[in-house]
Structure formats: C-alpha cells, structure tokens
One Martini backbone bead per residue (centre of mass of N, CA, C, O) as a GRO file, in nm:
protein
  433
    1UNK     BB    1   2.930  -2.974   0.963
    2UNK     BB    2   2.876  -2.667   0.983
    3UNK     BB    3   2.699  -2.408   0.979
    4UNK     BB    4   2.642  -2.079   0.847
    5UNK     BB    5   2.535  -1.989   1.148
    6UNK     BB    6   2.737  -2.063   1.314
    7UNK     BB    7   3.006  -1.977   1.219
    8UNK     BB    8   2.894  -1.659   1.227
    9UNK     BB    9   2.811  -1.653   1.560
   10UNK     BB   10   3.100  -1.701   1.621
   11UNK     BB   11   3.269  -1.467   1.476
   12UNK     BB   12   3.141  -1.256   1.618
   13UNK     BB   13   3.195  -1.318   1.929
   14UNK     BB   14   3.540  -1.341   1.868
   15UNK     BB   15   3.541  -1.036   1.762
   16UNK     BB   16   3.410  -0.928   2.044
   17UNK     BB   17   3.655  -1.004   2.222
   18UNK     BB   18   3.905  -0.864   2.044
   19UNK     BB   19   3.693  -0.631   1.925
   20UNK     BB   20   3.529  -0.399   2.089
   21UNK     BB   21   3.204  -0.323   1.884
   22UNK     BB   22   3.234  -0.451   1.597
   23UNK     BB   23   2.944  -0.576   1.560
   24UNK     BB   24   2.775  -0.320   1.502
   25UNK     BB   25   2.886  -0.358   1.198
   26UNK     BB   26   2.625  -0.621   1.169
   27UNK     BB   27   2.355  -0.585   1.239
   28UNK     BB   28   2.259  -0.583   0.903
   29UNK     BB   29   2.380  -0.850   0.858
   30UNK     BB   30   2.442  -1.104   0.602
   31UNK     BB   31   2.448  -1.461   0.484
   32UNK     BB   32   2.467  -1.571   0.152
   33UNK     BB   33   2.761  -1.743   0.142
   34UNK     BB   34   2.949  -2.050   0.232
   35UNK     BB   35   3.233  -2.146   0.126
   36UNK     BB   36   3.564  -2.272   0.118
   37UNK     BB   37   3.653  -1.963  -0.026
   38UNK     BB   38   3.388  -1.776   0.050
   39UNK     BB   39   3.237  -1.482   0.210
   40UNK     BB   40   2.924  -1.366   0.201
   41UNK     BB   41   2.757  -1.010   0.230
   42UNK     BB   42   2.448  -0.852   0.340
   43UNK     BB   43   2.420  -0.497   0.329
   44UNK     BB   44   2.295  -0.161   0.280
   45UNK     BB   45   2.492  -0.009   0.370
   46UNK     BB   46   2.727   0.176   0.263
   47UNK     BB   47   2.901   0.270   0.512
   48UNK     BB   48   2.934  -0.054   0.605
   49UNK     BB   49   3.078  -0.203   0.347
   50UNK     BB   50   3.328  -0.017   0.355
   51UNK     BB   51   3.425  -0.141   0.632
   52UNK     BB   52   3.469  -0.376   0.542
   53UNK     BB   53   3.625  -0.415   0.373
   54UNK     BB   54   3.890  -0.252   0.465
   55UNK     BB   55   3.854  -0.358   0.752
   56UNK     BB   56   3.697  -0.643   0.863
   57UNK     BB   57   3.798  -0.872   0.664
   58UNK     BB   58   4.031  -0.947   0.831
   59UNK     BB   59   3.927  -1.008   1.108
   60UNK     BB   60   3.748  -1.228   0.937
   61UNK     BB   61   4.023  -1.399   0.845
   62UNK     BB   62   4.159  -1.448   1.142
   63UNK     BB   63   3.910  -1.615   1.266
   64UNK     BB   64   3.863  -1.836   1.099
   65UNK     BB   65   4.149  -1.961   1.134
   66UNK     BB   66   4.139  -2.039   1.401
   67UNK     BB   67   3.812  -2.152   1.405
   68UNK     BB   68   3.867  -2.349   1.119
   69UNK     BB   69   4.111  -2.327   0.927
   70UNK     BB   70   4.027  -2.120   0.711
   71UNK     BB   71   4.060  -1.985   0.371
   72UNK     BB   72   3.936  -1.634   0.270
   73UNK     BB   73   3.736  -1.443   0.191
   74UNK     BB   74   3.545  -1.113   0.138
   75UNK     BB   75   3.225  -1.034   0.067
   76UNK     BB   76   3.023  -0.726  -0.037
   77UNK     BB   77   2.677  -0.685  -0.031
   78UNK     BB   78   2.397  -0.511  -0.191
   79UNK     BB   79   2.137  -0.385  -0.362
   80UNK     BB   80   2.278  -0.353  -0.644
   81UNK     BB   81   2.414  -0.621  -0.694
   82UNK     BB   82   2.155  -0.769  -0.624
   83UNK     BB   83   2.018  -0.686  -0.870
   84UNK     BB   84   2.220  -0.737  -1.127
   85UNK     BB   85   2.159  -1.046  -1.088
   86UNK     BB   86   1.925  -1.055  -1.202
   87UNK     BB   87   1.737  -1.062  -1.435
   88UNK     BB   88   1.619  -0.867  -1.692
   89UNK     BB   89   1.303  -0.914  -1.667
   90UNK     BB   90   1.113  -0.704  -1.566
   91UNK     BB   91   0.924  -0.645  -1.234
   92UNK     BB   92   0.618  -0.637  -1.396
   93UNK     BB   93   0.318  -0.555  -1.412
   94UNK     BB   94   0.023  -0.629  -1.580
   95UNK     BB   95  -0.117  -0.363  -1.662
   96UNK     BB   96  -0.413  -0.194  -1.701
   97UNK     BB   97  -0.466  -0.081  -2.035
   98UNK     BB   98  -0.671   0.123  -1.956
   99UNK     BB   99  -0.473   0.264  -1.813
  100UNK     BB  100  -0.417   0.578  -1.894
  101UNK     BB  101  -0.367   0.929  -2.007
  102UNK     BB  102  -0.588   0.918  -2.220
  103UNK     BB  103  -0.846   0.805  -2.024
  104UNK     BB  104  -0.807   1.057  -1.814
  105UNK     BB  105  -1.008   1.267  -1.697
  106UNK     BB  106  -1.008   1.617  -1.699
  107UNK     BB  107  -0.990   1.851  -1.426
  108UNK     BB  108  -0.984   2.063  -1.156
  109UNK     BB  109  -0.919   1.843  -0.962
  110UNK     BB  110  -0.680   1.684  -1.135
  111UNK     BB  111  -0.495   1.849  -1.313
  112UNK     BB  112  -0.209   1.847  -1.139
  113UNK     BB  113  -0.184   1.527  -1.084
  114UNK     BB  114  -0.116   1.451  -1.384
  115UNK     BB  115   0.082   1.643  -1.445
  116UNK     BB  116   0.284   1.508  -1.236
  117UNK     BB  117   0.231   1.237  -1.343
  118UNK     BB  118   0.352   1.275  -1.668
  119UNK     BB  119   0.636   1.378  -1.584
  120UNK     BB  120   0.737   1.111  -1.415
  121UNK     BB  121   0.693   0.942  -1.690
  122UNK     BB  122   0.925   1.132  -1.884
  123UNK     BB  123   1.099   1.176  -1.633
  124UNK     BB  124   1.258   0.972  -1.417
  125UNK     BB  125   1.389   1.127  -1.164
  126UNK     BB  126   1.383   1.481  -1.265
  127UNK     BB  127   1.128   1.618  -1.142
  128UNK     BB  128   0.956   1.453  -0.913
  129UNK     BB  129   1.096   1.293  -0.584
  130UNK     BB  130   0.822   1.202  -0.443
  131UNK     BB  131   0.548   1.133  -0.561
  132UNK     BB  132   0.236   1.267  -0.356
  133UNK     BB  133  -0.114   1.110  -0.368
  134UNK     BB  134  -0.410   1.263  -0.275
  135UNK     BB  135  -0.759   1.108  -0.229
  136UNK     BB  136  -1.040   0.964  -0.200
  137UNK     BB  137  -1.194   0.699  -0.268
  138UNK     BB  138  -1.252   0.696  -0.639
  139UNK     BB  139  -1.024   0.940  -0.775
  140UNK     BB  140  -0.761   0.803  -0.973
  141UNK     BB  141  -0.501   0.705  -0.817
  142UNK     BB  142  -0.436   0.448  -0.944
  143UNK     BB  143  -0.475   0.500  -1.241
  144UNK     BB  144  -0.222   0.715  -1.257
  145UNK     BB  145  -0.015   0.456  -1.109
  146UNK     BB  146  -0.052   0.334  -1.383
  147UNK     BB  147   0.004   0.514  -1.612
  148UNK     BB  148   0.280   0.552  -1.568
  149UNK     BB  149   0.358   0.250  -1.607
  150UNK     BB  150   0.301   0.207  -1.870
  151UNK     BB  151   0.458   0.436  -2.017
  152UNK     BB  152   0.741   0.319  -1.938
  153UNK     BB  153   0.737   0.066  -2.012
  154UNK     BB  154   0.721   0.140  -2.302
  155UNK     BB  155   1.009   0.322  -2.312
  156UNK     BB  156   1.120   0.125  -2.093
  157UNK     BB  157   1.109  -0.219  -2.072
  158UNK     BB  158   1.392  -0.227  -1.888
  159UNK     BB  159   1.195  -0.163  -1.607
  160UNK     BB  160   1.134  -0.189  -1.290
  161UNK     BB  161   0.835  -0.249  -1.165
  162UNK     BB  162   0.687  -0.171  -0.883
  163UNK     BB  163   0.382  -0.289  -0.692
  164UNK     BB  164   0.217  -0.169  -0.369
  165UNK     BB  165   0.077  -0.181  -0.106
  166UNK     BB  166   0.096  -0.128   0.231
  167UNK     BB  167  -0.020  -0.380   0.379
  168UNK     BB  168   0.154  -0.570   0.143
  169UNK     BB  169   0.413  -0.443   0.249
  170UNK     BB  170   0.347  -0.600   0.586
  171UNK     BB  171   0.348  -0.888   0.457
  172UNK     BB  172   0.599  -0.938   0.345
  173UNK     BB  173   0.757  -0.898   0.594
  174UNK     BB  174   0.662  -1.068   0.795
  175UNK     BB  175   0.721  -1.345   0.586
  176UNK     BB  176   1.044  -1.265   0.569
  177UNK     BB  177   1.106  -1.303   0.857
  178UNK     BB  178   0.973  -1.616   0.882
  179UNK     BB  179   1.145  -1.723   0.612
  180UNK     BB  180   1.451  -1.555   0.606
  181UNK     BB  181   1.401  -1.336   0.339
  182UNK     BB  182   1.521  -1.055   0.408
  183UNK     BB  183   1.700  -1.039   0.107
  184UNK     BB  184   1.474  -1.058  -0.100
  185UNK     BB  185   1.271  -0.841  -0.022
  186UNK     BB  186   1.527  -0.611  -0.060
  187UNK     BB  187   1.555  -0.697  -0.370
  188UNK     BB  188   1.306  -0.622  -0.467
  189UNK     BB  189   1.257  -0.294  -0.409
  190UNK     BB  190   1.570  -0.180  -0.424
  191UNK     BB  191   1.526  -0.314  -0.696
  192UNK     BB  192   1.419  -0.022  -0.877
  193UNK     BB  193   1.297   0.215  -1.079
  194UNK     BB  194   0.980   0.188  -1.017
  195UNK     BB  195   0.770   0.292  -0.703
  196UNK     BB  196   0.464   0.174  -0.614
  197UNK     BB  197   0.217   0.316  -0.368
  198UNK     BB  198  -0.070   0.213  -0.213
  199UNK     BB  199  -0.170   0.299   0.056
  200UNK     BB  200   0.066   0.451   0.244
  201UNK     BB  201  -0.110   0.452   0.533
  202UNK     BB  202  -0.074   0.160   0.654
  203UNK     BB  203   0.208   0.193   0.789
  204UNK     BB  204   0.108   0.344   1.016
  205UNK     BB  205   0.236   0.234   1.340
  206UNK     BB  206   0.440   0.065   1.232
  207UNK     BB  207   0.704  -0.009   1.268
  208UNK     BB  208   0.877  -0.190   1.106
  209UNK     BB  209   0.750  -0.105   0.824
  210UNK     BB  210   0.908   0.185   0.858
  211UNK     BB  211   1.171   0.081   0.877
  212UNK     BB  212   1.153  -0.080   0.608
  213UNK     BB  213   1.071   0.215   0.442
  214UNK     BB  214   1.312   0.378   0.496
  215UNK     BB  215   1.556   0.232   0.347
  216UNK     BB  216   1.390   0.195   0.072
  217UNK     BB  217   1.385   0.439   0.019
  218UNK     BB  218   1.648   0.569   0.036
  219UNK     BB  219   1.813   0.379  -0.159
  220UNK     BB  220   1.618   0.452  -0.428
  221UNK     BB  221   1.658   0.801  -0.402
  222UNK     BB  222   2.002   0.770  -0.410
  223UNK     BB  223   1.974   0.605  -0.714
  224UNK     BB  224   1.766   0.767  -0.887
  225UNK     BB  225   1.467   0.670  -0.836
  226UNK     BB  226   1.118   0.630  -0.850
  227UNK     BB  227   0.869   0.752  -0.623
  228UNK     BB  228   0.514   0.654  -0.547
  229UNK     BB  229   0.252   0.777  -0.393
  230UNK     BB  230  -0.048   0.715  -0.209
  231UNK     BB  231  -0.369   0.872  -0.036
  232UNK     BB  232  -0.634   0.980   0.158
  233UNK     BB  233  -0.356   1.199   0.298
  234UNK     BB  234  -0.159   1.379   0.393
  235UNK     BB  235   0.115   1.346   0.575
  236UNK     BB  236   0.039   1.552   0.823
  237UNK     BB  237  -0.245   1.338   0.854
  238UNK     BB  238  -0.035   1.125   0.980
  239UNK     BB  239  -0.008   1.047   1.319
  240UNK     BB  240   0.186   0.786   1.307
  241UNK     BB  241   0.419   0.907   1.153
  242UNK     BB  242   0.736   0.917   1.097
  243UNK     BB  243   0.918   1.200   1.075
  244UNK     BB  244   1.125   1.068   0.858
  245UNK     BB  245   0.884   1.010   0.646
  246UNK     BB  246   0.748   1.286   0.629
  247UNK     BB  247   0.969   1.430   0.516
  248UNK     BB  248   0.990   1.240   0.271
  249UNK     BB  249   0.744   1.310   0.159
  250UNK     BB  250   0.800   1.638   0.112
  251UNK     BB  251   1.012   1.616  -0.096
  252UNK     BB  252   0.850   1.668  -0.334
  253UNK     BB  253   0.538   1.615  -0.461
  254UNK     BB  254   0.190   1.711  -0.373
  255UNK     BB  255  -0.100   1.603  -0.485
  256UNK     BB  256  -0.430   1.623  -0.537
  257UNK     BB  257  -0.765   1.508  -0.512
  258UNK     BB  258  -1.088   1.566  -0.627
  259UNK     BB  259  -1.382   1.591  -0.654
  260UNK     BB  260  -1.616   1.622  -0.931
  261UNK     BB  261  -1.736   1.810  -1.118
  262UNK     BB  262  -1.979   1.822  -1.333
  263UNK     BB  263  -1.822   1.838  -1.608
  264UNK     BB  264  -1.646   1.591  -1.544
  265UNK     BB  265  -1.866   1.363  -1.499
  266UNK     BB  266  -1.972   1.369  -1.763
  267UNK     BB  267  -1.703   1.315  -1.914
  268UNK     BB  268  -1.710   1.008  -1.764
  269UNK     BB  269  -1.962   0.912  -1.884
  270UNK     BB  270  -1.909   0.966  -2.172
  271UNK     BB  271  -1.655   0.734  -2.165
  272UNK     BB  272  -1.748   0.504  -2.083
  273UNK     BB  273  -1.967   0.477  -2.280
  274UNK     BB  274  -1.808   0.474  -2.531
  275UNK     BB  275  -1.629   0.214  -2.450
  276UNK     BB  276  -1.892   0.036  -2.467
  277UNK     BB  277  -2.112   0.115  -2.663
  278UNK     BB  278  -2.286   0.353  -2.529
  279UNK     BB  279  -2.582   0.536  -2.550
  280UNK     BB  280  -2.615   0.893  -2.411
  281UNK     BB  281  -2.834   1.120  -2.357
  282UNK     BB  282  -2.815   1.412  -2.215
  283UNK     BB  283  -3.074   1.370  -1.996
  284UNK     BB  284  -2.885   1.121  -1.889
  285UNK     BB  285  -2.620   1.243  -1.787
  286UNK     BB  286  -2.720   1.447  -1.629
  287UNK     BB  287  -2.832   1.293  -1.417
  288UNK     BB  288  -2.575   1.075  -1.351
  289UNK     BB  289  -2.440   1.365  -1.260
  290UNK     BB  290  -2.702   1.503  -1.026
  291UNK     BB  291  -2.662   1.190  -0.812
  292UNK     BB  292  -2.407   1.103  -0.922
  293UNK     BB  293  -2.114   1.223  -0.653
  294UNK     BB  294  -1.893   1.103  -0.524
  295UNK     BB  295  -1.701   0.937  -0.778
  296UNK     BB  296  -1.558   0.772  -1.003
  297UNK     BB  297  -1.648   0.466  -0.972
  298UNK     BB  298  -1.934   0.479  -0.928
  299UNK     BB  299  -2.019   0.645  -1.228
  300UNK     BB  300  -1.875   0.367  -1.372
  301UNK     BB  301  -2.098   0.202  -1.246
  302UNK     BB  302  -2.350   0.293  -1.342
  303UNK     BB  303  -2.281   0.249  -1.657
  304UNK     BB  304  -2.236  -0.086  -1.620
  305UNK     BB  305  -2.551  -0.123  -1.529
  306UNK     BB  306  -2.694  -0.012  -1.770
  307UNK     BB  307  -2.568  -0.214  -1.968
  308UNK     BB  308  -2.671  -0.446  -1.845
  309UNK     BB  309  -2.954  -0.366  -1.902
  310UNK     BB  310  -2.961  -0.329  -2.166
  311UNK     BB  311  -2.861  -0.628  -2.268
  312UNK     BB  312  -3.061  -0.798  -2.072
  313UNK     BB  313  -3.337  -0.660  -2.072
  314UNK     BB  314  -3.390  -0.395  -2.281
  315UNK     BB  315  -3.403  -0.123  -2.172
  316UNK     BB  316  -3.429   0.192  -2.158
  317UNK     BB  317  -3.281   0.505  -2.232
  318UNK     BB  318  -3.406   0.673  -1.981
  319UNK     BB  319  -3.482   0.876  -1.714
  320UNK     BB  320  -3.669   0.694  -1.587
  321UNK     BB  321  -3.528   0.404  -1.578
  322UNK     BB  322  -3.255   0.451  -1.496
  323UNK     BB  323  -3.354   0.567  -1.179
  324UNK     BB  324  -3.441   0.284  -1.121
  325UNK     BB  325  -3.169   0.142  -1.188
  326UNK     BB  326  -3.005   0.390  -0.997
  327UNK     BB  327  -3.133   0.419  -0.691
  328UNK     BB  328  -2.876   0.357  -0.489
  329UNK     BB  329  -2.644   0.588  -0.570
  330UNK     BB  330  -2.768   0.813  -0.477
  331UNK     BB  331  -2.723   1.085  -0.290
  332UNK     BB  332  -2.997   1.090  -0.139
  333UNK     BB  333  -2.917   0.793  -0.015
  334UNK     BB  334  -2.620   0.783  -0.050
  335UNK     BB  335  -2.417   0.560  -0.031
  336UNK     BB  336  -2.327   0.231  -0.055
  337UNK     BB  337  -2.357   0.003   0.204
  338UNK     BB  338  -2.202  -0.212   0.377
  339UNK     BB  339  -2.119  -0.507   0.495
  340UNK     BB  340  -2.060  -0.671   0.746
  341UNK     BB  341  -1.852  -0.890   0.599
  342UNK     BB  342  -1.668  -0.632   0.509
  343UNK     BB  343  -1.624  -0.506   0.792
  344UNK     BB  344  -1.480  -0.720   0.902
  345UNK     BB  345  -1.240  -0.830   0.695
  346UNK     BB  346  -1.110  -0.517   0.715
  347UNK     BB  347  -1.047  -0.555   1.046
  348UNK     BB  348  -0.883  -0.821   1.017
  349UNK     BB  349  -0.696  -0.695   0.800
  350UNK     BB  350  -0.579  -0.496   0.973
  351UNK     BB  351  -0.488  -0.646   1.261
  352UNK     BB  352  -0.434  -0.973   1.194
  353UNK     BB  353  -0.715  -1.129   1.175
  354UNK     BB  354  -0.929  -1.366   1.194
  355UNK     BB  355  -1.220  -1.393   1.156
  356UNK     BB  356  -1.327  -1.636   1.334
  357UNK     BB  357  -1.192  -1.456   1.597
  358UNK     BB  358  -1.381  -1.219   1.586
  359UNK     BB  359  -1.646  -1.388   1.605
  360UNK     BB  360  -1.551  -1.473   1.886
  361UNK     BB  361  -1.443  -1.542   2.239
  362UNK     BB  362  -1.161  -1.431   2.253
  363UNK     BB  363  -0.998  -1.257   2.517
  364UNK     BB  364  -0.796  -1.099   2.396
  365UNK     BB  365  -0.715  -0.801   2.389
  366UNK     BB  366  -0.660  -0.768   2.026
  367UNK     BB  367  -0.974  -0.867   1.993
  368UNK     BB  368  -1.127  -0.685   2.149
  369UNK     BB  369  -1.065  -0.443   1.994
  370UNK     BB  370  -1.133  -0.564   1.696
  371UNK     BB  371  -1.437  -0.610   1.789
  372UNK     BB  372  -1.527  -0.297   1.856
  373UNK     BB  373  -1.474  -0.181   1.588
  374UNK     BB  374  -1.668  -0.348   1.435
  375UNK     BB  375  -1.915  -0.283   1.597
  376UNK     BB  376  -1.887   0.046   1.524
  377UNK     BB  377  -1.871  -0.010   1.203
  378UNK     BB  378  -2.154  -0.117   1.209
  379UNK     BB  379  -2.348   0.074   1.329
  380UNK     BB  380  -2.213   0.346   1.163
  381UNK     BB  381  -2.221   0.227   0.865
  382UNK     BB  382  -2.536   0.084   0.906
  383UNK     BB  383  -2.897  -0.005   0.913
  384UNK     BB  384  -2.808  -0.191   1.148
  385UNK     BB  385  -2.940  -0.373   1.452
  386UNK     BB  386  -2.809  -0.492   1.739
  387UNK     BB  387  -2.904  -0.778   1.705
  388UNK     BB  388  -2.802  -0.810   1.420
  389UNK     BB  389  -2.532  -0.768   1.526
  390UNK     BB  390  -2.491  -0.995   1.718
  391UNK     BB  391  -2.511  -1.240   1.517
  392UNK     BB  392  -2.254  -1.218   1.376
  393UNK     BB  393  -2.090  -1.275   1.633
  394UNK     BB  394  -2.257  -1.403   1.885
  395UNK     BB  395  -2.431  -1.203   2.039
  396UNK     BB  396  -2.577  -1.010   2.250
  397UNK     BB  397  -2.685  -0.661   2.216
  398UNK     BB  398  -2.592  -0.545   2.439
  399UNK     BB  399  -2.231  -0.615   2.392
  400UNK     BB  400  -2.254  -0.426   2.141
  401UNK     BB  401  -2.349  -0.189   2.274
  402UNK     BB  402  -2.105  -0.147   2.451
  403UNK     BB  403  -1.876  -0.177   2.274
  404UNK     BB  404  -1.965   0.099   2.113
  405UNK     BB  405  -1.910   0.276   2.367
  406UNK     BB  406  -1.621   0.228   2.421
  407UNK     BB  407  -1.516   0.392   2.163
  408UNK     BB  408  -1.682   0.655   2.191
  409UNK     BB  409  -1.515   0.716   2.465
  410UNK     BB  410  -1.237   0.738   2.316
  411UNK     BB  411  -1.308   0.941   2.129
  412UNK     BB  412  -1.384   1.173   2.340
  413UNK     BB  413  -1.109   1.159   2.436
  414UNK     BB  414  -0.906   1.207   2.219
  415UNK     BB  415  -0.801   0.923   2.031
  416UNK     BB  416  -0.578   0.926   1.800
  417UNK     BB  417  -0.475   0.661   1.691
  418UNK     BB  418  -0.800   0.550   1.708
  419UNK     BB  419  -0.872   0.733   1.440
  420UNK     BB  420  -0.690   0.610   1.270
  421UNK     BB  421  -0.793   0.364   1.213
  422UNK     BB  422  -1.099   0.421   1.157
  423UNK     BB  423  -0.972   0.580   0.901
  424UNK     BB  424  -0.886   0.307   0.762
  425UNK     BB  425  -1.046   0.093   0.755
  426UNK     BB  426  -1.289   0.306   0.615
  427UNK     BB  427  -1.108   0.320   0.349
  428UNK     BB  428  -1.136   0.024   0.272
  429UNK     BB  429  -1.437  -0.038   0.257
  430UNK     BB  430  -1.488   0.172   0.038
  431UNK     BB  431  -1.296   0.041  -0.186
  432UNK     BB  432  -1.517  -0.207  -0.186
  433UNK     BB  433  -1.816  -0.034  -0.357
   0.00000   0.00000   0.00000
C-alpha cells in the first residue's frame, strides 16, 4: 500500500511529463486525503481552485488510472470550504470582560482610536478594514483590542474570532510547517470572521511569516472579514515590512493613541481607584497624575500598589504616604528599569534561541549577535555596571565592553535593519514592566 504522500509526488512527475509546467499550478496544493475513490486536495487560491476543478482534474484522473489503476474522482478546497466544516462553537477566545468600551477612559490623545474601535465592533467589515492602531507601549492598543472582541462576541456569538500576537504567529507557523499542519494553521486564521493581531511589528523582517501573513490577509479582506492590527509604530516606519503589506495596511484606517494629558490620567486613576473600591482625595489623584505619566498601565499600576498597601498595611491615603509608596514610578525617577534576566528572555524569543544559548559561550554567527545586542540593552537599559553585566553572562567585563562597542558601531554605521530589531527588543522588554 503506497503512501498518499508517495502516490501524490508520482502524480505530480508523471503530469509533468506529459504536460510540461503543469505542476507550477500545484505549488501551494496538498493533499487532504486519498480514500480508494475520492482525492481532495486544498490550494487557498482561488483561481488555482478553479484551474484544477476545470482543467487539471481531468489529467490527474487519466494519471491515477495509468500508474495505479485507480478510478477517482477529485476535490478540491480551499479556506472557506475548510472553515465551513469547523464546528459551529466560535473559535474565540475568553476576553477579560472588564476590556470593554464602557471602561475605556477617553480623551484627547485617544479619542479617534476609540471612535475607530467602536465603529468595527458595531458594523464588522463595513466601516474600516483593515483598522490600524498604533502607539508606544501601555497606552490602551490591546484595551481597544479585547473590547472590540467583547463587543461583537455579545452581538453576534456565532462569530469566529481570532486573536494573536505578531511573534505567536511565527511561532506557530514554525510549528506547523515542522509537524506538517500547514494546512491546520491557514484553516485556524484564514476561517476567522474577526482576525485581531497584537504587535503586528514582530512579523517584519521575518520572509516566511510576511508570506503566509500576506495570503492569510488577502483570503480574509477578500471575504469581507475584519482585520485589526496593532503595533508600537505607523506601518511606513517598519523598516523591514514588505511593500506589499504596507500597502495593505494603510488601505482601511490608522489611528494612533498617545500618552493621556493630565486630565484623562486623574480620569483613569478615578476609575481604577473606583473600580477597586479605593476612595483617593482629589489631592492624591493630582499628586499620581503629575509624576506618574509614563502610560496608562503603569498609572493603574500605581493604583494597585496604593490599594495593596493599604489593605495589607493599613497606610493612610494621604499625598505623603502614596508618595513614599509610589516613588519608584516617579517620572523623575524614569520609568522602572527592567532586569538582565528580562532583557535576556526577550532578547532570546526574539532571535529564537534559548536563554541558556545566549548566556554560554557559543560562538556560531547568529548568537554572537542575539548576544552582543542582549549585552547592548543590559548596558543601555539598567544603571547595572559592566562586570556586573559579565555574571549574568559569564564572561569578563572587557568582553562585554567590547560586544556593546561593536553594536554601537553598527548603529552609527547607519544600521536600519539593526535598529529595527533593538526598537523590537525594546519593546518587548517595556511591555513586560
């Protein structure tokens, strides 16, 4: 009994025998399943469908017949039909139902995103497609996110709806090509009624990830699906993003999201405070909006340590407490300084190498620089010093001196590529604080 991978790799030879170049139009075909009377095959492409159904279906039937004496017939689908056999129970994820649009605090730096959000979630594919939200890191992208999905979830239950971040879905497409589920993965996406992608930057640079996130877009916009993206910057400042997908993210809406003016930070600490059941006096709200101003996490950040203090030490809530309280978030201060072992973790899943990888001493090309660059943003990134910078590694101090010299050079060398990574990094790491 032959395989069905065997049978289908003759198949394909013997066509191209007898009708040479036929075979480029199974490029992207597999097959689904070869029973004693039926071959299904699945293309995303639709008119590569319809050549195969019309044309090709035919010389794969007259080939069947010669080398294995078999009488087939031949199917053949794509994502929608592959959606349509899915269960009915939406592939949606739990969203935390307190992401809603009701507890969005809105203000001036806000306000277009929101109304953009809004509108996607009342009239999926209707309005803005794809919608397009970007801005520095704890400023609500994912907030709007989930309430979108809240939202439609509610109105409309039998909704597919997908949700994924940028990097998880080079991972996961890693995984499907390595264990052979190509055609699982592009049914999980591709059959999506509302496909939301966080941190839409981590796919640039990446060719394979940009190809299968360029088809699985096109199959989606094509059905009138809703696609929302987010991301730390406008698509014409990815650097690595091919033209094609740039184009196509600036084909619906962008909206950006900027840090909260004074008076939607007391609005968002007023609301968390309420949301808590913490009473803060007007003259603590002031205090926690004019030196915590980083982002909108972190101000709710400040919020729930207030909260912790004061429930488990019994702290009083007045503006000399908190402040004692709260004085590492200070803006005088900077924001909270991450740890090497943050700064590793995300250097290492950014690269694809293990923690333990980067901290030895292994020297092949591609980890000598996910190392030099892990050591670059330990120096520049904490007020730790180079020996000390040595431990987390194991190497002495010159060494690190050195790797960080030599990214350095590359940066002033005028490095796109190379700055595009370490403002990836880097916001990887600030997301993680």
């Amino acid at each position: 009994m032959y395989s069905t991978a065997y049978v289908w790799a003759k198949v394909l030879a013997q066509m191209e025998v007898k009708w040479p170049s036929i075979s480029t139009w199974f490029d992207d075909a597999e097959v689904l399943e070869l029973t004693g009377e039926t071959l299904t095959l699945y293309t995303p492409t639709d008119f590569r469908q319809e050549f195969i159904k019309n044309k090709a279906s035919a010389y794969i039937r007259e080939v069947m017949r010669e080398l294995f004496g078999m009488e087939i017939e031949v199917e053949v689908q794509g994502d929608r039909a592959i959606a349509a056999k899915e269960p009915d129970t939406p592939d949606t994820l739990m969203f935390n139902p307190q992401f809603t649009f009701e507890n969005f605090v809105v203000g001036p730096s806000n306000r277009f995103a929101h109304a953009a959000a809004l509108a996607v979630a009342k009239k999926p594919a209707e309005s803005y497609n794809p919608l397009f939200i970007y801005g520095p890191s704890g400023l609500g992208k994912t907030h709007l996110l989930y309430a979108i999905a809240n939202e439609i979830h509610r109105a409309a239950p039998h909704f597919r709806i997908v949700y994924i971040k940028g990097d998880q879905f080079t991972n996961e497409l890693i995984s499907a090509i390595q264990q052979g589920k190509n055609v699982e993965f592009r049914s999980k996406y591709r059959g999506a009624d509302l496909f939301l992608v966080d941190d839409i930057q981590f796919i640039a640079g990446k060719a394979s990830t940009q190809e299968e996130f360029f088809h699985t877009f096109n199959t989606l916009y094509e059905a009138k699906k809703q696609i929302v993206l987010t991301s730390d910057r406008p698509p014409k400042e990815m650097n690595t993003l091919e033209d094609r997908l740039l184009t196509r993210f600036e084909w619906g809406l962008i909206a950006d999201i900027q840090p909260p003016d004074y008076e939607t930070r007391v609005a968002i600490i007023r609301n968390k405070a309420r949301s808590l059941n913490l009473v803060l006096p007007d003259d603590v709200c002031e205090y926690i909006s004019n030196n915590v101003t980083s982002n909108v996490r972190q101000i709710e950040g400040a919020v729930n340590k207030i909260k912790a203090n004061h429930d488990l030490n019994g702290m009083k809530i007045d503006v000399a407490s908190v402040s004692r309280c709260i004085t590492d978030m200070y803006k005088g201060g900077g924001a909270a300084l991450p740890t090497p072992s943050i700064i590793i973790a995300e250097t290492a899943r950014f690269y694809q190498i293990e923690e333990s990888v980067l901290r030895s001493t292994r020297k092949t090309k591609g980890t000598a620089h996910a190392r030099q660059i892990a050591m670059y943003l330990c120096r520049h990134m904490t007020n730790i010093s180079y020996p000390d910078i040595g431990r987390e590694f194991g190497k002495h101090h010159t060494t690190i001196m050195y790797g960080v010299q030599e990214i350095e050079k590359m940066i002033d060398a005028g490095s796109g590529s190379l700055q595009q990574e370490i403002a990836d990094i880097t916001a990887a790491i600030n997301a993680r604080l």
